[in-house]
N, C-alpha and C positions, 0 to 999 in steps of 0.2 A: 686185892679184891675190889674196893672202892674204886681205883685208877680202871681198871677191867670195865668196871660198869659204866664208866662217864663212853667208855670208847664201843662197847655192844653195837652189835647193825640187825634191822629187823631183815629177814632171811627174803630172799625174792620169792621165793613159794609164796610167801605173807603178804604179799604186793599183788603177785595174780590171785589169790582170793578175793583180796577185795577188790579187785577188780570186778570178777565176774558176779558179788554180791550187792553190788553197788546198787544203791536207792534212785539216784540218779537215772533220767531218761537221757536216753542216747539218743540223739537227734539234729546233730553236728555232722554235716559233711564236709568233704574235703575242700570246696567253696569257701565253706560257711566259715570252717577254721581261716583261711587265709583270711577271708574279710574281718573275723575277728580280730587280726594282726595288723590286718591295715589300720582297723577301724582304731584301734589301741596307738597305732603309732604314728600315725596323721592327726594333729593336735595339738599340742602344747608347745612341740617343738617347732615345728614349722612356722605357726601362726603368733606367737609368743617369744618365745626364749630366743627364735632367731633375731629382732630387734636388740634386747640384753647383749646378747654374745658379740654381734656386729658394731655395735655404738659403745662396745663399752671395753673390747678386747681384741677383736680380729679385725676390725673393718671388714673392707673385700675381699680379704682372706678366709670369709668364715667358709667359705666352700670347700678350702682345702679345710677346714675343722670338722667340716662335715665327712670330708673322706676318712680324715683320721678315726674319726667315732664309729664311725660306718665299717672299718675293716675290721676293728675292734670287736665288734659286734659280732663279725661273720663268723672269725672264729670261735667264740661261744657260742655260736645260733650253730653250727656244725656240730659242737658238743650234747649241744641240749636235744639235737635230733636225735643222737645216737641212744642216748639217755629216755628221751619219750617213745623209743621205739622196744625198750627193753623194758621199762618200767611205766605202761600207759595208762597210771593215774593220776587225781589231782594230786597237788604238792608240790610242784615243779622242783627248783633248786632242794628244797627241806627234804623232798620226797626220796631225789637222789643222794642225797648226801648220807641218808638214815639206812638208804640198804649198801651203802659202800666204807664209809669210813667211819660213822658211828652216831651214835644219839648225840653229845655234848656238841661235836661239830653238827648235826642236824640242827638241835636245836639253838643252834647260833646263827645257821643261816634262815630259818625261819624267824627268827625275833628280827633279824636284819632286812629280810621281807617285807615287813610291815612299811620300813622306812620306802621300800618301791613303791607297794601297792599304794598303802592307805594314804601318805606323805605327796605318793604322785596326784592321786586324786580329789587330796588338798590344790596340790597344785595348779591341776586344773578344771579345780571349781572356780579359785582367783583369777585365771586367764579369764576363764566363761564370764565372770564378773564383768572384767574388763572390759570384753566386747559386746555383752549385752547394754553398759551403759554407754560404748559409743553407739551402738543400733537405735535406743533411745533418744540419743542426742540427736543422729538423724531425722529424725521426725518428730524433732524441736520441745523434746521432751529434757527438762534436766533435773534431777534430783540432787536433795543435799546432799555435803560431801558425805555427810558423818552418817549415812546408810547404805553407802554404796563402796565405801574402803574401810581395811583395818588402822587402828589409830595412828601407826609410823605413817602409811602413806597420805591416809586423813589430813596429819598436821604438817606434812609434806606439801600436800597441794592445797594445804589453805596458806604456806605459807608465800609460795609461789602465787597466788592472785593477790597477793599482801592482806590477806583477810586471817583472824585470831582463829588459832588451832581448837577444832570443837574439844567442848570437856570429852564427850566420848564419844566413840565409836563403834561401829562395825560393820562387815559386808553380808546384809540381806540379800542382795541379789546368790550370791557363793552359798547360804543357806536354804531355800529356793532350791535350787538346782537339785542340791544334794539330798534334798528331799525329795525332791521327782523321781531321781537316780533311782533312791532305794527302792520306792513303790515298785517301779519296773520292775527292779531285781528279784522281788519278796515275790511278784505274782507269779516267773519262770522264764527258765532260759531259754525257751523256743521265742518267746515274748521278745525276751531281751535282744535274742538273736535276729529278728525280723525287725527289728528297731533301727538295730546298728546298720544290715544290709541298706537299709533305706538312706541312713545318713552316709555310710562310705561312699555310696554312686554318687551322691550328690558332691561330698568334698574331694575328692578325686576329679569328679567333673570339675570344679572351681579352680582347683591348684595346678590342671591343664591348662584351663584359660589364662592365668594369671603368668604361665610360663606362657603360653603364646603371645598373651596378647601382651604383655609387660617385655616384651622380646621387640617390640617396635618402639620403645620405649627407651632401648637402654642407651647410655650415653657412656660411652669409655672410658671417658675423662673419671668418671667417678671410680674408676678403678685404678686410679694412679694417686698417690701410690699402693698397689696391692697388697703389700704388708706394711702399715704406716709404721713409723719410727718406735722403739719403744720408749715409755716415759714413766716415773716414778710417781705415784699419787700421793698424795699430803700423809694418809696413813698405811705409807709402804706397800701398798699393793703395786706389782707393777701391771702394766696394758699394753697391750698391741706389741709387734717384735713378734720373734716367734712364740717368744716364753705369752703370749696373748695370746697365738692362734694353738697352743696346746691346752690351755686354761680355758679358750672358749668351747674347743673340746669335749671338756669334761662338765660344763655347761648342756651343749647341745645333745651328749650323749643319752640325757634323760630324754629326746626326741625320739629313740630309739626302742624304748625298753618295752613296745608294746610284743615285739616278738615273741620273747618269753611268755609272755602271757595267756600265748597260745597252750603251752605247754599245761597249763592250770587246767583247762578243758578237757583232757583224756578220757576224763570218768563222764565226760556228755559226748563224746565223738563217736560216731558208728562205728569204723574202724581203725581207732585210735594211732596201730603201731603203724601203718604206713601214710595216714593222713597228717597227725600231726608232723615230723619230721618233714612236709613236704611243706604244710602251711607256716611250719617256721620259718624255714630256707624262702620261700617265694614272697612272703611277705615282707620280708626285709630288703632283699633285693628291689623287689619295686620302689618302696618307700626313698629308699635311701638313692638311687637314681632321680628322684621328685624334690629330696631337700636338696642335692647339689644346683639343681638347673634352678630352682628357685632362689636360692642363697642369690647366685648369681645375677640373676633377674633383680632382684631387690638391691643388692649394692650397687648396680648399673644404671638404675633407676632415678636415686635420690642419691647424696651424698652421704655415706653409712652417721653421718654426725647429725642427720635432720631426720633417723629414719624413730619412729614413737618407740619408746620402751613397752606397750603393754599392747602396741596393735600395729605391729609392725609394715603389714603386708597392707592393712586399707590403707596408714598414712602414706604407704610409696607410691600408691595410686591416686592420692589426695596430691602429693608433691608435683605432680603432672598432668593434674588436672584430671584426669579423667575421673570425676564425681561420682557418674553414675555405675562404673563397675564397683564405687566401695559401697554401696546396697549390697551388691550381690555376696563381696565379699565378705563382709559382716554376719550377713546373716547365714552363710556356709559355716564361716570358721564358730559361729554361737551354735548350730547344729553341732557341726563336728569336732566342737570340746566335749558335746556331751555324748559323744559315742567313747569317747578317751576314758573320760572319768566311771562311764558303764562296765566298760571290761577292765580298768584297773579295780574296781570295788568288786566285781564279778570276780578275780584274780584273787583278791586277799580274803575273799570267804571263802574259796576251796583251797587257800591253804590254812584255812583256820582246823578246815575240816579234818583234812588229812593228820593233821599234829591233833585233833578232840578223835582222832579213829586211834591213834596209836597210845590215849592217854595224855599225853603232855599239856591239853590243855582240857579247864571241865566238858565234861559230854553232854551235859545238861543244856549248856550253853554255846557253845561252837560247834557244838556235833549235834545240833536237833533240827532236825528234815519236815516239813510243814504237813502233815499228811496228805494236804489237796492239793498243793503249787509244789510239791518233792522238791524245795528249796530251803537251804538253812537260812532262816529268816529270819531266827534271833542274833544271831551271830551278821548279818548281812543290816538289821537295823542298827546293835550296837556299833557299826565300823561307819554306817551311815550318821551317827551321831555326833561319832571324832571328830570325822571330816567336816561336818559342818562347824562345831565350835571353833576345830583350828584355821579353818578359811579365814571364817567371820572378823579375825584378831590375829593374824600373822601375812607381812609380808609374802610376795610371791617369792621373793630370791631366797628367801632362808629355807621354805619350802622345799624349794626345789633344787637347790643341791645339796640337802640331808636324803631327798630321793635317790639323787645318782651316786650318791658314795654308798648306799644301803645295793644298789644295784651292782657297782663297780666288784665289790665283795663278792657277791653271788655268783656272777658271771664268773672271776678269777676260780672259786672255790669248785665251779660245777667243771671246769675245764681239767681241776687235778683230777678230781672226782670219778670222770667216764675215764681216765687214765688207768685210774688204779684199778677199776673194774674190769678193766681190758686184761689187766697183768694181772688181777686174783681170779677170775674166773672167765678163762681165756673161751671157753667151749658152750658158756651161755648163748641163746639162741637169739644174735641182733640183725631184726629184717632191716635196719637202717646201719651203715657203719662209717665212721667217722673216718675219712680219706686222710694218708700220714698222720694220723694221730700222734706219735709221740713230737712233732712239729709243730702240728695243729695247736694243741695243747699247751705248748709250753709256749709259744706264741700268744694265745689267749691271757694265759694266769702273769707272764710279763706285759702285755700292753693294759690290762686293769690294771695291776698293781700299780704301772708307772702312770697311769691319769690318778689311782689315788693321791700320790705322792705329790700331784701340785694340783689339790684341793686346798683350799683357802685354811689356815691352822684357827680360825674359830670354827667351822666346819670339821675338825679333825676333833676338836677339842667339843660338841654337840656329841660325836659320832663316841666316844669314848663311854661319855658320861650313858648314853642311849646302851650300849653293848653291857656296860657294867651290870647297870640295871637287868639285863636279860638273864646272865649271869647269876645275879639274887635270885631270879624268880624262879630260872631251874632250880638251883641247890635246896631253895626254900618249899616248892610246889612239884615241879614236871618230875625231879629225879626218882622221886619215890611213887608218883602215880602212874607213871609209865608204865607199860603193858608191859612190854621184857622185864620190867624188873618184879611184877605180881609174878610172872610166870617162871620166874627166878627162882622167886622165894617160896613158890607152889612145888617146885621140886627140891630145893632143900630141905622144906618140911616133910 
């Protein structure tokens, strides 16, 4: 009986209810959704993590890193249509997993969730950090180190000017941010949504220029050799070779993970089952045609060894002088983290919600709707408040691939997931359906799985300790307040 209950799936009847009872204003068109995918996955990776991956694992290779993460993706964003078009509310991966394969696998891939959402938007609070203090520095502003980084990079870059490592630290600017974020978020998602629109045109305008006009720029030579040698580092990591352009991979694939995030919006889209499925699929394909020609731009540009770890795209415009396009660019890519980090915090409070509708998490607190802005705003400040502590005091690289292993997961899990749905309930009604699916599929759940597999084993060993704890928290909390199991135990009695 115990084994029974960890495995329970809430019924899909249970899912179109709350759909059509939903508190939430629908006010998402089929636009709106894709811009909110652009807007989520133009940002961190592009503007940020491409420097990390390029300087420090792929060189000029990172393009092909970008196609490997990119295909990767496709076939989950294929899954997750099929998925959004049969179950069109919030919760994405949690929400699928809970009416297919059961609660304990739901709530594994919703505590793992967190690691996307809220991890990512740590993430790129530190990026937004980044570029706001070089936008600063451009206008001959410079602030101390020790308020503008977390204490590793603090006494990192003081020790690099030869200057004593501050006693403390932390990044105001990442706090800031994250405080603007959540106001946005708390007052409502038409708000939000008009936000974002504004900053996508603008970073998409940017990240065209930047391929055109960094396209008279490029010098070949820096592409030779296109996969540099591979070489051993002092604490066994190796770089660059191929085993670097698959590792920067699973780096750049957190570039990616705004797609999904679409899927989190159902319960705000007008006509969810055929809009979402389409702003998933179109959003990534665009995206992901903009990181290869840029990858490429950027290696072609500078030599991948000169290019900044934390602001990649202005320094390769710096490296050739052209000055005054890194104004422009600075101040695009500080706009357009902050569209990233909107819809990833927008993303892990409607999946707070969806897991506080079913029980698993308290109602009071993840499930409470503002009565005037119809936004969960306690549950949207508490995630507001992580995000800021952990910015403030953690590197961006530890960050940010604890996001894409929590992502890697998801994506794998949701690919068996619409599988198994397909072959238990062949005759359910999918206006969206996933082409070759048993392909598709198995395609998807082997190329995550094989980027987990060469994630760095302190990353493996974060990623354990993070699961176990989720693990406690069901057995200790979710299993028994769970909705199926009141309703369990209302029919026993």
């Amino acid at each position: 009986m115990a084994s029974q209950s960890l495995w329970r799936k809430k019924p899909i009847s249970a899912y179109q209810a709350d759909a059509k009872k939903s508190d939430l204003k629908r006010v998402l068109t089929r636009w709106g959704l894709t811009s909110l995918g652009i807007g989520a996955i133009i940002g961190g990776g592009i503007f940020t993590l491409t420097g990390i991956a390029a300087h420090d694992f792929a060189g000029p290779a990172l393009a092909i890193s970008f196609i490997i993460a990119g295909v990767g993706c496709l076939f989950a964003s294929l899954c997750y249509a099929e998925f959004a078009s049969v179950l069109p509310v919030e919760g994405s991966a949690y929400a699928y997993a809970y009416g297919t394969v059961g609660e304990f696998f739901a709530w594994f891939i919703g505590w793992n969730l967190i690691l996307e959402y809220m991890m990512g938007a740590t993430t790129v609070a530190v990026a937004w950090s980044g570029y706001f203090e070089k936008l600063l520095h451009l206008f001959g502003i410079d602030l101390p180190i020790w308020i503008m980084n977390d204490p590793v990079t603090a006494a990192a870059k003081a020790q690099a000017l030869g200057m004593e490592a501050p006693g403390f630290a932390f990044n105001l600017p990442a706090i800031l941010i994250t405080i603007l974020v959540t106001s946005i978020l708390v007052k409502g998602i038409k708000e939000a949504a008009s936000t974002n629109n504004v900053i996508v045109i603008l970073k998409v305008a940017v990240v065209l220029f930047v391929i055109i006009a960094g396209a008279f720029y490029v010098n070949t030579d820096n592409w030779h050799p296109f996969i540099p040698a591979k070489i051993t580092l002092p604490d066994g990591t190796e770089s660059f070779g191929w085993d670097g352009v698959v590792t920067a991979a699973t780096i750049v694939f957190f570039a990616y993970i705004g797609f999904d995030a679409v899927s989190t919006q159902a319960g705000e889209a007008i006509n969810p089952k055929k809009d979402v499925p389409f702003a998933i699929i179109a959003s990534l394909i665009i995206c992901t045609v903009l990181y290869i020609l840029v990858s490429l731009v950027l290696t072609g540009m500078v030599p991948y060894t000169e290019l900044d770890l934390k602001a990649p795209v202005a320094s390769a415009f710096e490296g050739v002088g052209v000055t005054w396009a890194v104004f422009l660019i600075v101040i695009a890519a500080t706009a357009g983290l902050t569209s990233v980090m909107l819809v990833m915090m927008l993303g892990q409070t409607r999946i707070f919600l969806g897991m506080a509708k079913d029980g698993l998490l308290p109602k009071s607190l993840f499930g409470s709707i503002h009565p005037v802005f119809k936004t969960p705003y306690k549950s949207t400040i508490l995630v507001g408040a992580v995000v800021s502590v952990v910015a403030a005091f953690t590197p961006i690289n530890k960050v940010s691939e604890m996001c894409s292993m929590g992502t890697l997961l998801a994506f794998a899990m949701v690919c068996g997931a619409v599988w198994l749905l397909r072959v238990k309930e062949p005759d359910l009604e999918r206006p969206y359906r996933t082409p070759m699916l048993p392909l598709v599929a198995t395609l998807g759940m082997g190329f995550n799985v094989f980027l987990m597999s060469k994630v760095r084993h302190e990353t493996w060993v974060a990623f354990l300790i993070w699961g176990s704890i989720g693990i406690l928290v069901y057995f200790a909390y979710s299993r028994n307040a769970s909705n199926l199991n009141k309703e369990s135990s209302e029919v026993d009695s």
